[in-house]
C-alpha positions as CSV (number, residue, x, y, z in Angstrom):
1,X,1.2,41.3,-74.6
2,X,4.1,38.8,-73.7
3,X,3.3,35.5,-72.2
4,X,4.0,36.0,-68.2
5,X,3.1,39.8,-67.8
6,X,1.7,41.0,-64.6
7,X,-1.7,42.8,-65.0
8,X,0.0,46.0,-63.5
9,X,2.5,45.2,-66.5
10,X,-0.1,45.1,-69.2
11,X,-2.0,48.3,-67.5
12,X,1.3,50.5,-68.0
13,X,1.4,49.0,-71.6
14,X,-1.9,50.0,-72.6
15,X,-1.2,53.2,-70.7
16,X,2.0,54.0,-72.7
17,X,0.1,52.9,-75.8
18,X,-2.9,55.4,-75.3
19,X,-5.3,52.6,-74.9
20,X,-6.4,53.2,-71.7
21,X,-5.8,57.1,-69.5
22,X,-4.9,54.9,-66.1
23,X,-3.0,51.8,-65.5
24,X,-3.9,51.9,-61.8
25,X,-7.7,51.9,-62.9
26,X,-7.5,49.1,-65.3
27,X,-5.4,47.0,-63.2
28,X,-8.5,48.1,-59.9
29,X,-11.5,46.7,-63.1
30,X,-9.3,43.6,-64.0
31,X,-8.8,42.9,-60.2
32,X,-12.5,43.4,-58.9
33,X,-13.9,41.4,-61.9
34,X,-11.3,37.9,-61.5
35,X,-10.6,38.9,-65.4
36,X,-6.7,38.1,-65.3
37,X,-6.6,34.4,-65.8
38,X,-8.9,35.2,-69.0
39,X,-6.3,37.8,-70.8
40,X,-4.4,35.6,-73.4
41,X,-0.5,36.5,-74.3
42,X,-1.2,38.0,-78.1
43,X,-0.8,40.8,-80.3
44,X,-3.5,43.1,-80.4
45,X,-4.8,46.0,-82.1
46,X,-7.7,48.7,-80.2
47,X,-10.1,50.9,-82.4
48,X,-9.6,54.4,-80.4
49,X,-11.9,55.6,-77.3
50,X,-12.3,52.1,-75.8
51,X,-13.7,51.4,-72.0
52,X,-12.1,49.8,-70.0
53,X,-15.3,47.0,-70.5
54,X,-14.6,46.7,-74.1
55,X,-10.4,47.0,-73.5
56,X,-10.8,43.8,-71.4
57,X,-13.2,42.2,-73.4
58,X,-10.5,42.8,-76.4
59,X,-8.6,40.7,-73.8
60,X,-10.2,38.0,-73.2
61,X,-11.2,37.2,-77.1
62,X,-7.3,36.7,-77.4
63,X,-5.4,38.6,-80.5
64,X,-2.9,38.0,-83.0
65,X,-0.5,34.8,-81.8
66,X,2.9,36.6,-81.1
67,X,4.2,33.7,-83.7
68,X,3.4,32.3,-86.4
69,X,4.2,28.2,-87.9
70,X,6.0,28.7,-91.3
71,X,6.7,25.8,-93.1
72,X,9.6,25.6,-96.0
73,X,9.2,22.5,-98.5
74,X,12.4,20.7,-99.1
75,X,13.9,22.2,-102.5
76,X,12.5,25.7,-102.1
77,X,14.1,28.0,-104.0
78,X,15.5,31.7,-101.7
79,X,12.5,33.3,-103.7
80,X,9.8,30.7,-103.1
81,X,11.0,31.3,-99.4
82,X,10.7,34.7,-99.2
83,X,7.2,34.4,-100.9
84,X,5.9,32.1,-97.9
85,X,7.4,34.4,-95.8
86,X,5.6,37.1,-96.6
87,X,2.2,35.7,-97.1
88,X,2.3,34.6,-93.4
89,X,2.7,38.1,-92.6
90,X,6.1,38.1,-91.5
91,X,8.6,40.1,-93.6
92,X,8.3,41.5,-97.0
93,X,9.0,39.3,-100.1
94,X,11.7,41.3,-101.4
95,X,13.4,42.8,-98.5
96,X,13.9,38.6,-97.6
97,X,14.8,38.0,-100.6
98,X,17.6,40.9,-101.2
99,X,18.7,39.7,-97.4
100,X,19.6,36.5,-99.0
101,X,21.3,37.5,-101.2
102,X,23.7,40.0,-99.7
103,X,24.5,37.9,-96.3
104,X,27.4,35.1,-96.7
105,X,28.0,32.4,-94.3
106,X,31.6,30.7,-93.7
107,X,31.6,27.0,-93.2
108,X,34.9,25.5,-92.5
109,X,37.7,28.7,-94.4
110,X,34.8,28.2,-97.6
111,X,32.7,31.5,-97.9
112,X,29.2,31.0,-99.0
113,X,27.6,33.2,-102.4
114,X,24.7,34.5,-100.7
115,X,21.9,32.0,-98.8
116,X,20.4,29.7,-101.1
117,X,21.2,26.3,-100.4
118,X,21.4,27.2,-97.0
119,X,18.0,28.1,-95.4
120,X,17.0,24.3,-94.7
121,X,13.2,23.3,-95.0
122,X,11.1,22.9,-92.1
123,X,8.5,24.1,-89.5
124,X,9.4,27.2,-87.7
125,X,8.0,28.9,-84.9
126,X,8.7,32.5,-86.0
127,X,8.0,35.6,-83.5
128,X,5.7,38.1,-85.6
129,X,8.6,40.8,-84.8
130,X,11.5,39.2,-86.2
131,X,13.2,40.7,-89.2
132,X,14.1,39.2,-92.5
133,X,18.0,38.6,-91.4
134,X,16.8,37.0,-87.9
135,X,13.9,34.7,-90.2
136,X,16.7,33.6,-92.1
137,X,18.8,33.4,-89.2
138,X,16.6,30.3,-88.0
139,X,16.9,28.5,-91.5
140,X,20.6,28.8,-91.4
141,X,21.4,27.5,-87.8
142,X,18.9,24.0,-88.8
143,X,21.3,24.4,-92.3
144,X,24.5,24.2,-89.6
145,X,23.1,21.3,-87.3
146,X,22.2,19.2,-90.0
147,X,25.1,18.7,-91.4
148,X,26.9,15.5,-90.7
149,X,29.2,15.4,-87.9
150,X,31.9,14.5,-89.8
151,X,31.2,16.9,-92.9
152,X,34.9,18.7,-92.8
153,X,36.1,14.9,-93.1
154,X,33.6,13.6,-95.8
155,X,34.7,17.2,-97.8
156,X,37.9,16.4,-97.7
157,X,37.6,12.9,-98.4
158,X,35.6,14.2,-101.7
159,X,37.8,16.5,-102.9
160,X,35.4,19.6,-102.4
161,X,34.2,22.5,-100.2
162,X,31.1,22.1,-98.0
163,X,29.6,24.9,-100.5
164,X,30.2,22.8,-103.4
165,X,28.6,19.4,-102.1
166,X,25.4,21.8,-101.0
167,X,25.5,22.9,-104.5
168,X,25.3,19.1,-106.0
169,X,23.3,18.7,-102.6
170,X,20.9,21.1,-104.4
171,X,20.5,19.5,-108.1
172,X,20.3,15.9,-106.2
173,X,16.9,17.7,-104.7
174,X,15.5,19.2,-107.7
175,X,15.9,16.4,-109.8
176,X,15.4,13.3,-107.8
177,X,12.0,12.0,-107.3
178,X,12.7,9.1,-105.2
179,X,14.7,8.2,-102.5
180,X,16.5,5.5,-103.5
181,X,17.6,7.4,-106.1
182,X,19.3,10.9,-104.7
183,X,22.6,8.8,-103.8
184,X,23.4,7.8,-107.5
185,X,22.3,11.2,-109.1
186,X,25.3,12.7,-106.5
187,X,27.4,10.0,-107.9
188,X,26.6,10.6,-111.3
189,X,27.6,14.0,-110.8
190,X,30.5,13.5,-109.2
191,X,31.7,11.7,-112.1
192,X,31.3,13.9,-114.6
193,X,33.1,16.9,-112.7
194,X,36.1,14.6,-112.0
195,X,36.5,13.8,-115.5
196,X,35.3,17.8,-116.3
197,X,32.7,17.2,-118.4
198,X,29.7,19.5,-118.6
199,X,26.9,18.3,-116.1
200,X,24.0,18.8,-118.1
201,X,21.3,19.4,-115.1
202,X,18.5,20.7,-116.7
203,X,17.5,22.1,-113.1
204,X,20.4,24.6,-113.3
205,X,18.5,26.0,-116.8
206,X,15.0,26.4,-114.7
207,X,16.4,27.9,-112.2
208,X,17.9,31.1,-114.1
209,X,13.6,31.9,-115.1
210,X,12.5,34.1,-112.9
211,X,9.5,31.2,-112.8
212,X,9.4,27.8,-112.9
213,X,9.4,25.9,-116.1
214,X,7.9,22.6,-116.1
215,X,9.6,22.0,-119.8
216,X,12.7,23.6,-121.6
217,X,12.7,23.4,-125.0
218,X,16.4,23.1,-126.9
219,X,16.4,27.0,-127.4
220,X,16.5,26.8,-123.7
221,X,19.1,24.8,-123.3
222,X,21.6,27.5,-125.3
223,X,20.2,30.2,-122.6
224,X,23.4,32.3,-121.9
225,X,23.8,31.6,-118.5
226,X,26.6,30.6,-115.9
227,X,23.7,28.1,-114.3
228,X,23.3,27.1,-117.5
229,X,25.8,23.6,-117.0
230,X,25.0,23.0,-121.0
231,X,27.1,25.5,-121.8
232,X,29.5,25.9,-118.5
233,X,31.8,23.3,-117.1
234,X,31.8,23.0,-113.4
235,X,29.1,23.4,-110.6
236,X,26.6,26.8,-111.0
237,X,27.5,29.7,-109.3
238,X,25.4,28.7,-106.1
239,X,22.7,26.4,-105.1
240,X,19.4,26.1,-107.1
241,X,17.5,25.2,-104.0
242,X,17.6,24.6,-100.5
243,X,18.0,21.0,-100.0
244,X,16.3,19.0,-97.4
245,X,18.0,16.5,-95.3
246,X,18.2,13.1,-97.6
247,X,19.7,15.1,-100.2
248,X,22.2,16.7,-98.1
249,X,23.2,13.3,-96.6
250,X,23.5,12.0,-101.0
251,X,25.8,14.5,-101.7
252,X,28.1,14.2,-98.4
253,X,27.5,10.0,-99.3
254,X,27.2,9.7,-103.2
255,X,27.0,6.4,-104.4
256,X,30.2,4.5,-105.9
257,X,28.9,4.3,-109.2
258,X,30.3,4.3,-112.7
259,X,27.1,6.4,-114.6
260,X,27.9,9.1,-116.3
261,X,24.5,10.0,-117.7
262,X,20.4,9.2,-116.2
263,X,16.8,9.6,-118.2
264,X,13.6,10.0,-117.2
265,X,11.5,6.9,-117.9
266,X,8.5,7.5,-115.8
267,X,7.0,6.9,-112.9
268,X,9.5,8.7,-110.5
269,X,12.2,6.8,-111.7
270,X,15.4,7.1,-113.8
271,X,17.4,5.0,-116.0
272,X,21.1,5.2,-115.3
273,X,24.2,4.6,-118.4
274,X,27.7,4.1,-118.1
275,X,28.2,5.4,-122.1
276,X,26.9,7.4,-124.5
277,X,25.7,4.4,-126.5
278,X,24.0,3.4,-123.5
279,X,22.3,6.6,-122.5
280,X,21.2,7.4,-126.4
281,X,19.4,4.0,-126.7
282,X,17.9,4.9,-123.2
283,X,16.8,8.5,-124.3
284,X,14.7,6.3,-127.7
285,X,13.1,4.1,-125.2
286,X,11.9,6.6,-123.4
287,X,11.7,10.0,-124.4
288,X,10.1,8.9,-127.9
């Protein structure tokens, strides 16, 4: 039933639907018993050979919402997505997911691989009968009106598309754990494609299992890939996640920085190195 119907309106429904045999009769029962400001806008389903009693009372219990609240974590990957999708009962895992990956988007003359990167976390209101292509559709138009204002500038500024600061948008997301950091892992990145050397995100490895690894090993790390950025200069073919909204804003605003590498060290937080030297005596502190 849509929010606003007329009981006549939902009396030729459940006609046309075989729920009840007259639309004038149910609309007479609803009438004569003051049930219309009881009958909730929902989605319903009737077991067969109902009375009009027991159609109304149906009713007045209320049914299915016609939309559901999906919520998409920042740095959700296009599969994790379609996972939530489907277990709110929305659209099926893999149709979403094969969506994805055949629909591009065009953002300023630069052609998109696909949707990851671009189906941007938050809480949505979805109607139960949208498809996989309008679900995504929702992602993509917050994706568009997040961007900065001035993102075809700030591109240009940096020297790369809008697809290729999502991309580095995307590491920044996977692999920063605080805030204050995202800004100088974008820089750091920056730096090393400038100067083309490899970008050694380990995040670009875990994202080519088909699940998430919470540890590569170093046979890992020679996986034959092109998102493995071990082996391969230059970004990965797309996004390894859909970024949220600080790590978008890192990447369009990286950090002036002169790092070239960053470790682990605990608690959340990296440790940044100009050199090799640096980085090496930073990896014996705290990786042994």
């Amino acid at each position: 039933m849509r929010p606003g119907s007329s009981i006549s309106q939902i009396g030729a429904q459940l006609k046309a639907e075989g729920v009840v045999s007259s639309a004038r009769l149910f609309s007479l029962y609803v009438q004569a018993r003051h049930l219309a400001p009881q009958i909730q806008a929902a989605e319903y389903t009737f077991p067969a050979h109902l009375s009009l009693r027991e159609v109304t009372d149906v009713l007045r219990q209320g049914g299915r919402a016609p939309a559901v609240w999906l919520t998409i974590p920042e740095g959700f990957t296009a599969r994790e997505i379609a996972q939530r999708v489907a277990g709110a009962g929305l659209s099926d895992a893999r149709t979403f997911l094969q969506m994805t990956r055949s629909v591009d988007l065009r953002i300023d003359g630069a052609v998109t691989r696909g949707l990851e990167g671009y189906l941007f976390p938050d809480t949505y209101l979805v109607p139960r009968h949208d498809d996989a292509r309008a679900i995504a559709g929702l992602m993509t138009a917050q994706f568009l009106a997040e961007l900065p204002r001035d993102h075809a500038a700030l591109a240009k500024r940096l020297g790369f598309t809008v697809p290729q600061i999502v991309t580095i948008a995307s590491m920044v997301e996977r692999e920063a754990k605080v805030d204050d950091e995202r800004a100088m892992m974008a820089g750091v990145y920056y730096n090393r494609l400038r100067i083309g050397m490899p970008l050694e995100v380990d995040a670009t490895i875990e994202y080519a299992f088909p699940r998430h690894k919470k540890l590569l090993t170093f046979a890992d790390l020679k996986l034959e890939t092109p998102y493995n950025t071990y082996l391969h200069g230059g970004l990965p073919p797309t996004p390894i996640a859909n970024p949220g909204r600080k790590s978008l804003l890192a990447a369009f605003h990286p950090a002036t920085v002169d790092y070239l590498y960053y470790v682990y060290r605990g608690g959340g937080r990296h440790q940044f190195s100009r050199t090799l030297e640096e980085q090496e005596a930073a990896e014996r502190k705290y990786l042994h």
